[in-house]
KOLTOR-163042 format. One record per residue (C-alpha): x, y, z. Coordinates in steps of 0.2 Angstrom, whole numbers, padded with zeros to 4 digits, always signed. Layout:
<pts>
XYZ/...
</pts>
This chain:
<pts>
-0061+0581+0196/-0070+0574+0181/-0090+0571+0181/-0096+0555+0184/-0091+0542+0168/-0079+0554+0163/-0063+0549+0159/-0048+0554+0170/-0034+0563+0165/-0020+0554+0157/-0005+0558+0170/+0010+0569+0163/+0023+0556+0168/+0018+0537+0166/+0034+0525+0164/+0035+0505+0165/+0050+0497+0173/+0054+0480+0170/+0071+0472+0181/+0079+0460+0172/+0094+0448+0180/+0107+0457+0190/+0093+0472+0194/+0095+0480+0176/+0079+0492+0172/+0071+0492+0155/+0059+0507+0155/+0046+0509+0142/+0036+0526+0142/+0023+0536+0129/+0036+0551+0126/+0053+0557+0131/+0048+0565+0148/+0038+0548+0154/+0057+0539+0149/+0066+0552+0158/+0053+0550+0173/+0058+0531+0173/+0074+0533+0172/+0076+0543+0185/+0065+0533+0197/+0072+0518+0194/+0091+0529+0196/+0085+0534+0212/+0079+0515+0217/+0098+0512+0218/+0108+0529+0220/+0098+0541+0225/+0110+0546+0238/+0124+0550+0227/+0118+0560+0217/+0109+0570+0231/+0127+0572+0238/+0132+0577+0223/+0119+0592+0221/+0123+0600+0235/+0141+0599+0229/+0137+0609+0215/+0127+0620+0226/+0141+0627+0237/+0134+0618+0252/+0143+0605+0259/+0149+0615+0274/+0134+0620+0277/+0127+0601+0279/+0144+0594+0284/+0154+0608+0293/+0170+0616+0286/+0178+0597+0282/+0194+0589+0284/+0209+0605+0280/+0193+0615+0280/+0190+0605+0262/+0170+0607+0262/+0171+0624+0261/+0184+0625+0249/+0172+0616+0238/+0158+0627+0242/+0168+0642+0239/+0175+0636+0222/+0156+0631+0216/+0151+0647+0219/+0166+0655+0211/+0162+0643+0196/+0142+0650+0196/+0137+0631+0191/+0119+0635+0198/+0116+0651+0188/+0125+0641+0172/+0113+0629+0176/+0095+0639+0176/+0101+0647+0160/+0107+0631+0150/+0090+0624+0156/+0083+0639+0146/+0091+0635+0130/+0089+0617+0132/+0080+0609+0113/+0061+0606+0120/+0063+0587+0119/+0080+0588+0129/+0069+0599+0140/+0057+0586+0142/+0069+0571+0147/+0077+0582+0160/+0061+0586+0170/+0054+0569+0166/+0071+0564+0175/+0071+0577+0192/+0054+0572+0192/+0054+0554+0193/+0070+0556+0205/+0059+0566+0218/+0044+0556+0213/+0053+0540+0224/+0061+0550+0236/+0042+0551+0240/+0039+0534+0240/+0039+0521+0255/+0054+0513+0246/+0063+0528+0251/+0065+0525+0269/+0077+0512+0264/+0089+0522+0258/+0106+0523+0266/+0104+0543+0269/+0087+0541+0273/+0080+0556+0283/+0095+0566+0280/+0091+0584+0277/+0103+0587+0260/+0091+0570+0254/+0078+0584+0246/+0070+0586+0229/+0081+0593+0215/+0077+0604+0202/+0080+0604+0180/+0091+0617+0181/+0101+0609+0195/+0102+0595+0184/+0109+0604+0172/+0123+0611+0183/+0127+0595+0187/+0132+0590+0169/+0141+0604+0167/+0149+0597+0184/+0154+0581+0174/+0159+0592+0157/+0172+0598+0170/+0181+0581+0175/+0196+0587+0164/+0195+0603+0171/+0188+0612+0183/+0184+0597+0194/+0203+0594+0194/+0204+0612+0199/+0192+0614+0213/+0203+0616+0228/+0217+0626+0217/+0203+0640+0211/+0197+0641+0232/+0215+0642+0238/+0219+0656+0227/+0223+0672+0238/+0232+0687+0235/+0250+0689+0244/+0246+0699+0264/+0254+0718+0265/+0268+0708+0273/+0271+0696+0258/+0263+0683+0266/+0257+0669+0253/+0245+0654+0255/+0252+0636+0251/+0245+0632+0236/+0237+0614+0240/+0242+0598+0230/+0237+0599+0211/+0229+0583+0209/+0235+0571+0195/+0228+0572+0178/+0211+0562+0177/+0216+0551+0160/+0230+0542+0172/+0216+0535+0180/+0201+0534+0169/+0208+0524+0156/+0198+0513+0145/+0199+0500+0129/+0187+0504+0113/+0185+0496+0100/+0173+0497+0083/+0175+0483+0071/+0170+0486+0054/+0166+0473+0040/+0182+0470+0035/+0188+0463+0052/+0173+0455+0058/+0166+0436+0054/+0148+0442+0048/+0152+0458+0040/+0143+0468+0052/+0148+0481+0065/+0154+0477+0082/+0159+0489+0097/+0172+0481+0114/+0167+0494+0128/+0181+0492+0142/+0181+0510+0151/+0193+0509+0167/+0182+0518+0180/+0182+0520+0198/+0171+0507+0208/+0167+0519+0222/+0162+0536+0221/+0150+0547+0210/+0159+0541+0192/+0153+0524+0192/+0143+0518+0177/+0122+0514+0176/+0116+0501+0167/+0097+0504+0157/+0088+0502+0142/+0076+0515+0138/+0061+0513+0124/+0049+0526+0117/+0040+0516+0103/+0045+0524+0089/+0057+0538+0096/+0069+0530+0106/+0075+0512+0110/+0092+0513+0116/+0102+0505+0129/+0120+0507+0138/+0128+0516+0156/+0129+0533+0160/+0138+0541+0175/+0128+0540+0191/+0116+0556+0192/+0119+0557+0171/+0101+0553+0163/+0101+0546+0145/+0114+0535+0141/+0133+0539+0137/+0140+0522+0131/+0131+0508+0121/+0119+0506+0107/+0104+0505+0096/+0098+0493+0083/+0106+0504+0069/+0123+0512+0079/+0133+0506+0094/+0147+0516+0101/+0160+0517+0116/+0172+0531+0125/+0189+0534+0131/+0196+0547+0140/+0205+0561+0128/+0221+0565+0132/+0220+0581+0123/+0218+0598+0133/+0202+0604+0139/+0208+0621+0147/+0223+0635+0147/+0230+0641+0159/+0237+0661+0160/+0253+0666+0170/+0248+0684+0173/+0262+0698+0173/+0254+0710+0190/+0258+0728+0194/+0273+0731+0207/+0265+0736+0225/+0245+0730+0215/+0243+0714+0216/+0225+0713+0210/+0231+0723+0195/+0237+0715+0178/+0246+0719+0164/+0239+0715+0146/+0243+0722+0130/+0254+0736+0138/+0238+0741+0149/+0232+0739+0167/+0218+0727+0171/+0210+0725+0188/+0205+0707+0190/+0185+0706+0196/+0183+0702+0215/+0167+0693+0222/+0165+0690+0241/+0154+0672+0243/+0147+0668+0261/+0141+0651+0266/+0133+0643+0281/+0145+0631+0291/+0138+0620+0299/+0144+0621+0320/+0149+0607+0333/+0134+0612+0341/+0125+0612+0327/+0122+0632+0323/+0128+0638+0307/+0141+0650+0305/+0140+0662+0290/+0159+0661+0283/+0164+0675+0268/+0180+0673+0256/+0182+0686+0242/+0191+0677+0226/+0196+0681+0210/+0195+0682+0190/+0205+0689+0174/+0196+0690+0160/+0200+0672+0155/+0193+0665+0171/+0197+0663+0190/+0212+0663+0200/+0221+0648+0204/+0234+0643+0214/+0247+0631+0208/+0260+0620+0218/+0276+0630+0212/+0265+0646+0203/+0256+0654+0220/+0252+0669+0218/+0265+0684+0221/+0270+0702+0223/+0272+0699+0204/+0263+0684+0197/+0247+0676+0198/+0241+0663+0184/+0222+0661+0180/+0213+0648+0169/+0200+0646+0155/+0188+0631+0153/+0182+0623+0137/+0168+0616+0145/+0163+0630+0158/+0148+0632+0145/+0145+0616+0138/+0126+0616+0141/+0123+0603+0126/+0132+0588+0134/+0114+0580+0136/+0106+0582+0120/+0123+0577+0114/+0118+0560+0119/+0102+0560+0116/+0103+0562+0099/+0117+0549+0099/+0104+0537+0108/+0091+0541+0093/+0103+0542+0076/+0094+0527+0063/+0113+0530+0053/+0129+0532+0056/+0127+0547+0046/+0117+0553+0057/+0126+0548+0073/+0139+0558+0067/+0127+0575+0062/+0124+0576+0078/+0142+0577+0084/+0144+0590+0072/+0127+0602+0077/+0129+0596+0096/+0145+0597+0100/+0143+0591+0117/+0155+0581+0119/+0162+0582+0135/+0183+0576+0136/+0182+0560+0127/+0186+0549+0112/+0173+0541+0102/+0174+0524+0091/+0158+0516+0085/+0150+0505+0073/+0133+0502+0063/+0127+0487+0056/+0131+0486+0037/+0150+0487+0046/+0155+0505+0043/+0166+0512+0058/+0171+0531+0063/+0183+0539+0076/+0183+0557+0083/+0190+0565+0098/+0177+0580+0097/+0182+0585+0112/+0181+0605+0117/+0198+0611+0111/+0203+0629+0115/+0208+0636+0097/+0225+0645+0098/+0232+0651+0082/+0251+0645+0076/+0261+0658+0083/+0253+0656+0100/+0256+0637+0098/+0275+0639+0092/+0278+0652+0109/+0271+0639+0119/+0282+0623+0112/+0298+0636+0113/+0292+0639+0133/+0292+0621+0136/+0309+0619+0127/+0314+0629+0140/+0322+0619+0154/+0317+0625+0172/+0303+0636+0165/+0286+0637+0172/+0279+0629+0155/+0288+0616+0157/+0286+0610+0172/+0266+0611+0171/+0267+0604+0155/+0274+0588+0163/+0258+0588+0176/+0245+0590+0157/+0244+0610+0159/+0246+0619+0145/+0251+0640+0151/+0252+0652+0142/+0258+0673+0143/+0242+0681+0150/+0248+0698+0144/+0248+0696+0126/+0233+0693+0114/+0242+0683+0105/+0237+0670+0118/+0218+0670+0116/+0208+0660+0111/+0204+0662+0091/+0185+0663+0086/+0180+0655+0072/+0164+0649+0063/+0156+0631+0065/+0161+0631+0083/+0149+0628+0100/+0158+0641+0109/+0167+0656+0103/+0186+0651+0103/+0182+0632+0103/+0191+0622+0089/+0174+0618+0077/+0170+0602+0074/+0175+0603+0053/+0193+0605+0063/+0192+0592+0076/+0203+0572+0074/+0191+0560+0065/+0194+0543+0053/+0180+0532+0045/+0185+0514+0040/+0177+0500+0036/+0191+0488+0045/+0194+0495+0063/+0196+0511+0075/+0202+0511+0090/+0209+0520+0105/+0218+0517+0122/+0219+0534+0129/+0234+0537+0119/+0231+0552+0106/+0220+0550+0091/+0234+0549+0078/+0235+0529+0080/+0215+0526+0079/+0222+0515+0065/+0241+0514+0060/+0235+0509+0040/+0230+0529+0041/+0237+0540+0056/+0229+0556+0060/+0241+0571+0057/+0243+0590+0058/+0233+0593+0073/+0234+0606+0086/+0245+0597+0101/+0231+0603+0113/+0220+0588+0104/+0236+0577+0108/+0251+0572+0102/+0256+0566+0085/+0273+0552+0083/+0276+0550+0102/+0279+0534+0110/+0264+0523+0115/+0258+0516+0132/+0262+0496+0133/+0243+0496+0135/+0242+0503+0117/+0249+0494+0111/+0244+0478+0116/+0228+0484+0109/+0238+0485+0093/+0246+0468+0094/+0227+0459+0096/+0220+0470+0083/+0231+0469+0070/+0240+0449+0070/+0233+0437+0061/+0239+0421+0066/+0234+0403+0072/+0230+0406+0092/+0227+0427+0087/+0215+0437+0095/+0206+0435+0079/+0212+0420+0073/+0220+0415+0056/+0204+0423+0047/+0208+0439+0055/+0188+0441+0057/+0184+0445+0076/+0166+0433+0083/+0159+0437+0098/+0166+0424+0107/+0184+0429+0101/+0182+0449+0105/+0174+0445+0125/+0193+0433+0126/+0202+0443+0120/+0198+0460+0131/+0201+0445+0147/+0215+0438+0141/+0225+0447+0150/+0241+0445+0141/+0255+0460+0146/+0264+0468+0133/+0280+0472+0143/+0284+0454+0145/+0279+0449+0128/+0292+0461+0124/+0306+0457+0138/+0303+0441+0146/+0313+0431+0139/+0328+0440+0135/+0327+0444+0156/+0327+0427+0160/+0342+0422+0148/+0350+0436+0158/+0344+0431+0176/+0350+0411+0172/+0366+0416+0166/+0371+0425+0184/+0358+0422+0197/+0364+0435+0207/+0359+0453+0211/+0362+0465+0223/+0348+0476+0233/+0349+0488+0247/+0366+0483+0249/+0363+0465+0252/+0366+0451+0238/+0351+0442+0233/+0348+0423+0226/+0338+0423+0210/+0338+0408+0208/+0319+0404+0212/+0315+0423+0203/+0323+0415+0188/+0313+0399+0188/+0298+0408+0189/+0300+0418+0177/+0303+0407+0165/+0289+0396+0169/+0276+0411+0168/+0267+0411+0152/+0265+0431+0153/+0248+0432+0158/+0240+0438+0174/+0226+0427+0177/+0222+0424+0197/+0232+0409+0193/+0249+0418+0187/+0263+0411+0195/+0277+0425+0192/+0264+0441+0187/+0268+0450+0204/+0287+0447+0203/+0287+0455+0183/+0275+0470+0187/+0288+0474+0202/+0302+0473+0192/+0293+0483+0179/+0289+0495+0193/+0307+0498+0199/+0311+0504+0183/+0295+0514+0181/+0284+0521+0170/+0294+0533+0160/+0308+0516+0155/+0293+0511+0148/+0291+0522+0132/+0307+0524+0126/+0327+0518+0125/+0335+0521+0141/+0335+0512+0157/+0328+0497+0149/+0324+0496+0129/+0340+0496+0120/+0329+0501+0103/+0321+0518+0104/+0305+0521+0099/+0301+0527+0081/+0288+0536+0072/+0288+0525+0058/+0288+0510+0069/+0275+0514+0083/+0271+0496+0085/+0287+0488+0088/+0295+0501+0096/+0305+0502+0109/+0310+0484+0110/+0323+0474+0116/+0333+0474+0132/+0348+0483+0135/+0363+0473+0135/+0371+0470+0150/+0388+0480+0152/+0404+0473+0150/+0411+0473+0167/+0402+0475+0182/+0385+0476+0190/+0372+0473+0179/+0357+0485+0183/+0344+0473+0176/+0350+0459+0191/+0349+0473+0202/+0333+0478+0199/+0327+0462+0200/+0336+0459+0217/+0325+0475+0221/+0309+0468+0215/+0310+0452+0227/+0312+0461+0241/+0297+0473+0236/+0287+0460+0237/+0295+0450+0253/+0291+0469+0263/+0273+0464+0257/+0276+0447+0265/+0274+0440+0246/+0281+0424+0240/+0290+0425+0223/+0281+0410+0217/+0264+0418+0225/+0250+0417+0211/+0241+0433+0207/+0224+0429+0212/+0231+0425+0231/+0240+0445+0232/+0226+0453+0222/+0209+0455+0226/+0194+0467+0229/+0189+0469+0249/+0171+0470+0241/+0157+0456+0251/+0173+0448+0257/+0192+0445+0249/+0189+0442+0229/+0202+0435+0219/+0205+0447+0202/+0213+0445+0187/+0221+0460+0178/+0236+0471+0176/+0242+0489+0178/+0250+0501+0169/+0266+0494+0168/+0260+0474+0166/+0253+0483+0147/+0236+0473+0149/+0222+0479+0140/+0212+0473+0156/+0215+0485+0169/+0211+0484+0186/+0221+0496+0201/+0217+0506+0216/+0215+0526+0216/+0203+0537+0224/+0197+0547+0209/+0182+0552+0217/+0170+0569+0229/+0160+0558+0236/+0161+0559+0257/+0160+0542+0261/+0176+0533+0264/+0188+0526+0249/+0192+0508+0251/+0204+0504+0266/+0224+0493+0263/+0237+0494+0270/+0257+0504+0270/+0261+0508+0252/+0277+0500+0246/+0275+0504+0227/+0265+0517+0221/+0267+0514+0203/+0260+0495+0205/+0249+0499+0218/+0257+0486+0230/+0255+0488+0248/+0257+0477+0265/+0239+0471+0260/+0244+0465+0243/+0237+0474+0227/+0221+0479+0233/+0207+0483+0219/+0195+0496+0218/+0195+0504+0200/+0198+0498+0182/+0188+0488+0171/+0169+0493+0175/+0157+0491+0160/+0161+0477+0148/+0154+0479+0134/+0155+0466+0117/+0142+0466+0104/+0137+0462+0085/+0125+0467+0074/+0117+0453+0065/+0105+0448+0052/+0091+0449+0062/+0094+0461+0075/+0110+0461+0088/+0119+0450+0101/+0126+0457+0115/+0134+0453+0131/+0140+0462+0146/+0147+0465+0162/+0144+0479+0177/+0160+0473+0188/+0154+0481+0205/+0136+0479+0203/+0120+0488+0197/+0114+0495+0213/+0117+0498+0234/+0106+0482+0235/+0113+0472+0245/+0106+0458+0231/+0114+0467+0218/+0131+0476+0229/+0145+0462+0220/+0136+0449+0210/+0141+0454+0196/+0161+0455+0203/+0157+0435+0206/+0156+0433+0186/+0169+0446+0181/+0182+0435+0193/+0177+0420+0186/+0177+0429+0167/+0158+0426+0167/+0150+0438+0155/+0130+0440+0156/+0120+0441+0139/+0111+0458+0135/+0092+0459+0134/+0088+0471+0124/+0072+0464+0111/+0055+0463+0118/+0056+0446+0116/+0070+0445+0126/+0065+0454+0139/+0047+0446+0141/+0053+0432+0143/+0066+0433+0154/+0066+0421+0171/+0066+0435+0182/+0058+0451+0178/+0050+0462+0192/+0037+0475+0183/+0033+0493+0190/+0021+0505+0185/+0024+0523+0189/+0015+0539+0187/+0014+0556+0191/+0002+0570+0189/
</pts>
């Protein structure tokens, strides 16, 4: 203890938290571990318990806390975490961490466990809980490696724990469902605006990502200050410090999912009568067994120690695939881009503290870090840049041109996988490995010199579509197809983006200046116009009024009122859309796939040198005969009368989040084409339950007997502007900040009422907000 007058020691973690509106935490601290301390307090304050479940996911130990699970689902988990060794990946990337990345992290565990011993704890949800414990750095650490793995591994969890080879009598396991690929569902609008495009010549960012509102991928909101090293603000996933989407005074930047390829898969050739044995390059290779035990937790609460032995090839562990299990003859294994991605943090630390664009995009190219998604930002004399500098296996052109002939190939295995966004390849041949080659983060990663990227000074953009349309003036070509693909049809989605950023026209997104304000870029994200009837509308009615008439189920049907509505829908879905939920059912009877191409329904095919416009218009209706399209329709009324829907029933009344009671939303799906998305998935590991509705009737538009019930889509929205003086910003969390019961859905209030909230983000602003709760935290 110090003498008497002495002064006492400064404490190693000191942070200031300052709650603006809505709960949002603006942390101030002396150096980068007091920030990551704040953060993580204040992180805990409102979802501490998620990341705690989340932890002992990584660990391997849900069984242990929760028993064997549902179809024994906990221990699969475990069992494929230890196979994955996240922990040991963990301690050691912890090691290699830059000192100031370092720093931040401990800053951050620290200030977590910090509130978990505070009285505030107690009133957590999992309050007294024994898996609600202190966590370490390094588990940290494998945590973001966890969330490097959403494209991968995550997707492959219960794949890599099912994988088992064939009993003496031939006996195989049933491979379990292979989940669908994670871009289908996290889908997001970005936008950076560069001086040409915008009404002050300054840069400007539209943040839209389509996230899950349950679960551990929800966004963050804070605003982090170190005077003189950091001042940056924005969302991260839950548990993820720093921050992965917003901005600074000099840069601002958004994500979308990539729809490139972040692992390969390896169909393996085995021994006859060995089936632990591979070929490769004309030799025999045993594949590497590990045993794992873990502790089950009992019904009478003992624990029950459980072993399973799984496997690896050299390019990675076992898996079992639904129509690949594992044989007398074939197994497949896998290899993951981001299984050693241990620079996904400083990646975005460095992002929060680049003065430049210049040096925001330095840092993607020493970093590489850059977990599975596209980037588009902005800095404030107007300059714009894209990348997708996702982690890209490197395979050279004769193991790309194999591959292309494999999936030429009806019926083959290639094929068929490559349908469900797996790339496999011939395991017994080096041709198929990965090629090393310098400038790259990981041996056999595609380096960054190599990787999609466009600067401009009017616009880039991106809708989870490949990189090549980041701006049709100058499309991005001659890349690897496991970035993506080059000159294939776009979503309706994209191209609604497309349409809003490119017309100039009198009632535009942009206007007739063709120069975006802030005002115009926050309508236009809302607006909710669909592509697909901008497109089809009115030719369908023409059709429908000319013979009212269709035939479903084999019962005529009157579409007469269908007709009406139709034509007197403006092609919006706004809560008050009379017509939206008869249009996205039609849509959906024909289905996704009508929608890229001539076929079913477009009469003009799509092409390369047209990506905008095509395919269009409807196809004609035949000569003699049914028409389809009237049958189709007939179909789509009597979707929505098994939901017990009018056909004049406005979309507000049948869509709605169940969240503090039934909330009217506005919004498409992937078929309306809206570039505000809202739909129902379960895209999440958390244990607690997914949102409740009813039967499902269509799955493709989410439309069940409860209606279109919403827990997913649009989350952070995000419009801002540099400016003379400083920046403008305004925002949106739809599903709240925090498990406050203050702060659960007020924020869903303004999004249904297309209310945004302005950013704080100067001192000024902040000081002298209306409400603003101040907390002082230290540690020793």
């Amino acid at each position: 203890m110090p003498g008497p007058g002495a002064e006492a020691p400064e404490p190693r973690y000191r942070a200031t938290i300052r709650r603006t509106a809505h709960g949002i935490p603006h942390i101030t601290a002396p150096n980068l571990g007091g920030a990551g301390f704040g953060q993580g307090y204040a992180f805990a304050q409102d979802h501490a318990c998620t990341l705690a479940d989340q932890i002992i996911k990584v660990r391997g130990e849900r069984a242990r806390f929760f028993g064997a699970g549902p179809g024994d689902a906990h221990l699969s988990s475990d069992f494929a975490y230890h196979a994955l060794d996240l922990l040991e990946r963990g301690r050691a990337g912890l090691e290699t961490q830059p000192e100031d990345s370092r720093q931040f992290l401990e800053g951050f565990t620290a200030g977590y466990n910090h509130f978990l011993e505070s009285p505030g704890a107690t009133r957590l949800s999992c309050a007294g809980q024994p898996w609600l414990r202190p966590i370490g750095a390094d588990e940290m650490v494998a945590y973001l490696i966890n969330i490097t793995l959403t494209a991968s591994g995550y997707r492959l969890i219960d794949t890599i724990a099912a994988a088992q080879p064939p009993s003496p009598k031939g006996v195989q396991s049933v491979p379990p469902p292979l989940p669908p690929r994670e871009e289908a569902g996290l889908a997001s609008n970005g936008w950076a605006l560069g001086a040409e495009r915008t009404a002050n010549g300054r840069g400007m960012v539209l943040a839209n990502p389509h996230f899950p509102w349950e679960g551990e991928l929800r966004l963050w909101e804070s605003h982090l200050t170190v005077p003189g090293q950091l001042d940056v603000y924005g969302v991260s996933l839950l548990g993820a410090p720093g921050v992965l989407i917003g901005f600074n005074k000099d840069v601002a930047w958004t994500h979308t999912f990539s729809s490139g390829s972040r692992f390969t898969a390896y169909l393996l050739k085995l021994v006859p009568g060995r089936p632990t044995t591979y070929e490769y390059e004309g030799q025999e290779r045993e594949m590497t067994a590990r045993t794992f035990t873990v502790q089950v937790l009992q019904p009478d609460g003992s624990l029950k120690d459980v072993s399973r032995t799984l496997y690896s090839s050299h390019h990675g562990p076992l898996l079992a695939l639904p129509g690949l299990g594992w044989t007398g003859s074939t197994a497949v294994s896998y290899r993951d881009a981001n299984l050693d991605n241990t620079t996904f943090f400083t990646q975005f630390l460095d992002m929060g503290r680049a003065t430049s664009l210049q040096q925001y995009q330095e840092v993607f190219a020493t970093a590489q870090g850059s977990p599975w998604v596209n980037t588009m930002a902005a800095d404030r004399e107007g300059n714009v840049w894209y990348t997708d500098a996702s982690p890209t296996p490197n395979l050279s052109a004769e193991a790309l041109a194999r591959w292309r002939q494999a999936v030429a190939t009806p019926g083959s295995p290639q094929a068929a996988l490559q349908a469900q966004g797996i790339v496999l390849l011939d395991g017994s041949t080096a041709v198929n490995e990965w090629v090393v080659e310098p400038g790259a983060r990981s041996p056999g990663l595609v380096p960054f010199s190599r990787v999609p990227q466009l600067s401009r000074r009017d616009f880039v953009f991106n809708a989870n579509d490949s990189y090549w349309l980041a701006n049709p003036a100058e499309p991005l070509e001659g890349f690897s197809p496991l970035h993506g693909f080059e000159r294939v049809p776009q979503s309706p989605r994209t191209r609604m983006n497309l349409v809003a950023l490119t017309e100039v026209r009198e009632g535009g997104a942009s206007g007739p200046d063709g120069r975006f304000t802030l005002e115009e870029l926050q309508a236009t994200v809302l607006d909710n116009r669909g592509m697909t009837a901008e497109l089809l509308r009115a030719q369908v009615v023409q059709r429908c009024q000319g013979n009212p008439m269709g035939t479903a189920r084999g019962q005529g049907v009157d579409l007469t009122q269908a007709c009406a509505v139709l034509a007197a829908w403006d092609g919006h879905y706004d809560t008050s859309s009379v017509g939206a939920p008869l249009w996205r059912e039609l849509m959906g009877v024909y289905g996704t796939a009508a929608l890229q191409n001539a076929g079913t329904l477009f009469a003009t095919a799509f092409s390369p040198s047209q990506p905008m416009e095509t395919p269009n218009t409807l196809v004609p209706a035949p000569a003699s005969g049914a028409d389809p399209l009237l049958d189709k329709l007939a179909e789509a009324v009597l979707r929505l009368g098994d939901a017990g829907i009018a056909v004049d029933a406005p979309l507000g009344q049948v869509q709605f989040s169940p969240r503090g009671g039934r909330t009217p939303l506005h919004g498409g799906v992937a078929v309306d084409g809206t570039m505000n998305v809202v739909s129902y998935r379960t895209l999440k590991s958390t244990l607690d339950e997914p949102t409740p509705r009813g039967t499902v009737i269509n799955s493709t538009t989410g439309l069940t007997t409860d209606g279109y019930v919403i827990n997913h889509g649009t989350s952070f929205l995000m419009a801002m502007r540099y400016t003379d003086s400083g920046l403008e910003a305004r925002a949106l969390l739809t599903y709240g900040e925090s498990e406050d019961p203050s702060h659960l859905n007020d924020q869903l209030q303004l999004f249904a009422q297309k209310q945004w909230r302005p950013i704080l983000f100067s001192e000024q602003e902040i000081a002298s907000s209306p409400v603003l709760e101040t907390t002082t935290v230290t540690r020793e």
